[in-house]
N, C-alpha and C positions, 0 to 999 in steps of 0.2 A: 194278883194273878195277871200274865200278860193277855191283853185282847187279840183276837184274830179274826183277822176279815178276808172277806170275799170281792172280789171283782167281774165285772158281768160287759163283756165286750156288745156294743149295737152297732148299729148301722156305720161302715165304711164307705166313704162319700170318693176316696180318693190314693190314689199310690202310686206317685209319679217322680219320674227322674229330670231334671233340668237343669241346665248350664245358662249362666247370669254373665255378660260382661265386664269386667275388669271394675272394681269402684261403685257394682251394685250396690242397693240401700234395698231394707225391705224393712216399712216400721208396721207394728200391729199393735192399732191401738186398744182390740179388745180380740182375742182370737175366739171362734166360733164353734170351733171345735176342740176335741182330745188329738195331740197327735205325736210327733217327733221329727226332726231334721238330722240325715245324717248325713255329713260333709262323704263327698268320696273325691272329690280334688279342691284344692287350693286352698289357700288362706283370708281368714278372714277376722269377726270381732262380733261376739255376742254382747248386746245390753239389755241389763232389766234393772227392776228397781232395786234389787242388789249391787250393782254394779257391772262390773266387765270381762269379760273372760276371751281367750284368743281361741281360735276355733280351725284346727288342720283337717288333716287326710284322715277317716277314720271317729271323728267325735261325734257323738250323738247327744244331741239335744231331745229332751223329754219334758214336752210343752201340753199346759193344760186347757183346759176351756175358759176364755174368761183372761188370760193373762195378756199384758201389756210387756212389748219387747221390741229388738231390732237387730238386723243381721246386714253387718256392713259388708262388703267384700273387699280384697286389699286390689294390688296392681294387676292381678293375672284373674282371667277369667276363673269364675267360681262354681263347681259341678256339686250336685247335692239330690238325695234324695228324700220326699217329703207324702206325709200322710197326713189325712183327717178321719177321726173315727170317733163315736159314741161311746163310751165307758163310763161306772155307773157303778160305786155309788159317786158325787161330786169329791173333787179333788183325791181321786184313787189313786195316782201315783204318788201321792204327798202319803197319802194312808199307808199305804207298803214300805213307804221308803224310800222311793227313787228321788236320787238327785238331779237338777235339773240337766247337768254337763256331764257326759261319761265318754273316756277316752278310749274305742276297742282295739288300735294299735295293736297288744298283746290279746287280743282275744278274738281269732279269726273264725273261731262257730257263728259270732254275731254280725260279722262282717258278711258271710255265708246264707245266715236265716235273712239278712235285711235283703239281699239280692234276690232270693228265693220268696220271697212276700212278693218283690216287684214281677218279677216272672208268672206268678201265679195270675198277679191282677193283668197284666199288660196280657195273656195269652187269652182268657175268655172262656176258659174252657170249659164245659159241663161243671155246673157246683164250685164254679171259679170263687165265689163269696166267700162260701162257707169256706172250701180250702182258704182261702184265705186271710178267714178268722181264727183257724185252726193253727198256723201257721204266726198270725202276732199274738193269740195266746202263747203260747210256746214261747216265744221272744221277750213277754213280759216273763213270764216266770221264771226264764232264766234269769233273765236280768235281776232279775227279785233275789235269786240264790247267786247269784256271786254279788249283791251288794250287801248281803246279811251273814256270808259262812264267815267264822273267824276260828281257824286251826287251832291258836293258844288256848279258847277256851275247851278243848274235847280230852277228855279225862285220857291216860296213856295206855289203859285197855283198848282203847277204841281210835287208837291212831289212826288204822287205815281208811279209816269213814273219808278224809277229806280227798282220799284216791276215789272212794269208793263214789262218793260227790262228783267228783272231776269226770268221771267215766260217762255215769248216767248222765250229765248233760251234755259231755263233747265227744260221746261213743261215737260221732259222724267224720269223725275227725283223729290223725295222727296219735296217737298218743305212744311216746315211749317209756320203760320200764323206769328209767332215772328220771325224768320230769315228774312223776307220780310221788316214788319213791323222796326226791326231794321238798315233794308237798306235806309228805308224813313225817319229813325231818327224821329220815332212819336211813341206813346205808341200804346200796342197795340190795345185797345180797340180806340183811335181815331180814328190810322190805319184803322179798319174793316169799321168805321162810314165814312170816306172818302173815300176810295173803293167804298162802297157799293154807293156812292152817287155818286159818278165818272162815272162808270162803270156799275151798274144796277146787276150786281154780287156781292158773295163774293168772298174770294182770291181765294180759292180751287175753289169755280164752274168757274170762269175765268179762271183759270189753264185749269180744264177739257174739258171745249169750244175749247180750240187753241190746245188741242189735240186729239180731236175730227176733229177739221177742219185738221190736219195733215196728219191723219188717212183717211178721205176722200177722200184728196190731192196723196196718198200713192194707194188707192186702184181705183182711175182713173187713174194714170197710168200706172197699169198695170206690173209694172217693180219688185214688189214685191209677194210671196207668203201671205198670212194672217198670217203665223206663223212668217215671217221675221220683218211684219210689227207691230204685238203685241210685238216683243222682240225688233225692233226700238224704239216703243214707252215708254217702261221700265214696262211695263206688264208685270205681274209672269208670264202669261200663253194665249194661244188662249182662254181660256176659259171665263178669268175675261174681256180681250180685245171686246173679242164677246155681254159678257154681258154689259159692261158700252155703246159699239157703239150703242146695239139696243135699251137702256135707252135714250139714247141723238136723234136717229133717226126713232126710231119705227123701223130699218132694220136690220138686219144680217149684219157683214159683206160681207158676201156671197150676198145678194140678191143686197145691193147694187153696188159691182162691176157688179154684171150679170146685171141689170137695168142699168146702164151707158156706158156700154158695148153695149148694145142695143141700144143707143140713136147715137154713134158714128158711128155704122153700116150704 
């Protein structure tokens, strides 16, 4: 039987963004903390005691407490954003799975959350912490389900699960009906006719449901303003966010936190 575990995020010491001159070195001989390095400009060169790995625009390194390593940077200044945080039980990234180098080039939800962690800590704001534990949970756990889904395995009843997958974690973000439908390995037009029979949706208004329900989820807790939670959600604007929430629930955003706000009272 396989094992499954739990991970329990602490104390966040740090979440900052810095640019390093041309030919930096950074060696750690024991790191102190849980954390991760994700390149947002230039090129450079990771080592550990595995060896070497080349490190662009876009990679994320997933470093543990206790580990020995070094980040060279090559000719051109080197921009990068970096955290230290408490996680628990010891080596929980190794336990989940993560590997230590992931390239998110093709996966701009995480390009997205990494900026939106930094934003959270850098603004200060009421429950700025907790937001923003909230915020790299979420980041682990995706990370966790696109290192573990594999489509070949999912029996051909249940094709659309790896859309179905797709949606719930990058419902913040674009998705079209053929990127999906290609994930399922089914044409498109089958694609839509199995959806729609699955699920009682199409792709998009199933998209727009689970973010809807997020948006919900966001404005009963209270831990966000409405402008944070339409630009969580990958809304242009308060405005388009207001308009689709009170298409889906007859309410405002606004009336529905005051109404649930009321019920908690």
């Amino acid at each position: 039987m396989q094992n499954y575990y739990d991970i329990s995020i602490g104390d966040i010491s740090i979440v900052i963004k810095k640019r390093e001159k041309a030919e930096f070195v950074y060696r750690c001989k024991s790191r102190n903390k849980d954390g991760f390095i994700f390149v947002t400009d230039g090129l450079g060169t990771f080592e550990n005691a595995e060896g070497c790995s080349q490190l662009q625009k876009n990679s994320l390194l997933i470093l543990s407490k206790g580990e020995q390593y070094s980040v060279l940077a090559s000719n051109d200044e080197f921009e990068y954003i970096t955290t230290a945080f408490d996680i628990s039980p010891d080596n929980a990234f190794n336990t989940i799975g993560l590997p230590t180098l992931i390239q998110l080039t093709e996966h701009p939800h995480f390009v997205k959350q990494i900026e939106w962690l930094l934003k959270l800590w850098d603004e200060r704001s009421p429950l700025y912490v907790l937001k923003t534990k909230i915020q790299l949970g979420q980041l682990i756990l995706d990370l966790f389900h696109l290192n573990t889904i594999n489509t070949e395995d999912i029996p051909r009843e249940n094709r659309i699960l790896p859309a179905i997958n797709y949606i719930h974690r990058f419902y913040d973000q674009k998705i079209s009906v053929t990127e999906l439908a290609g994930l399922c390995k089914l044409s498109v037009s089958h694609f839509r006719r199995v959806f729609k029979d699955k699920t009682g949706f199409t792709p998009l208004q199933y998209k727009e449901s689970v973010r809807i329900y997020w948006a919900k989820q966001l404005l009963f807790s209270k831990l966000f303003t409405i402008s944070e939670i339409a630009a969580k959600l990958g809304y242009y604007d308060i405005y388009h966010f207001s308009k689709d929430f009170k298409k889906n629930t007859q309410l405002s955003p606004k009336q529905y936190m005051q109404i649930h706000t009321e019920k908690r009272s």
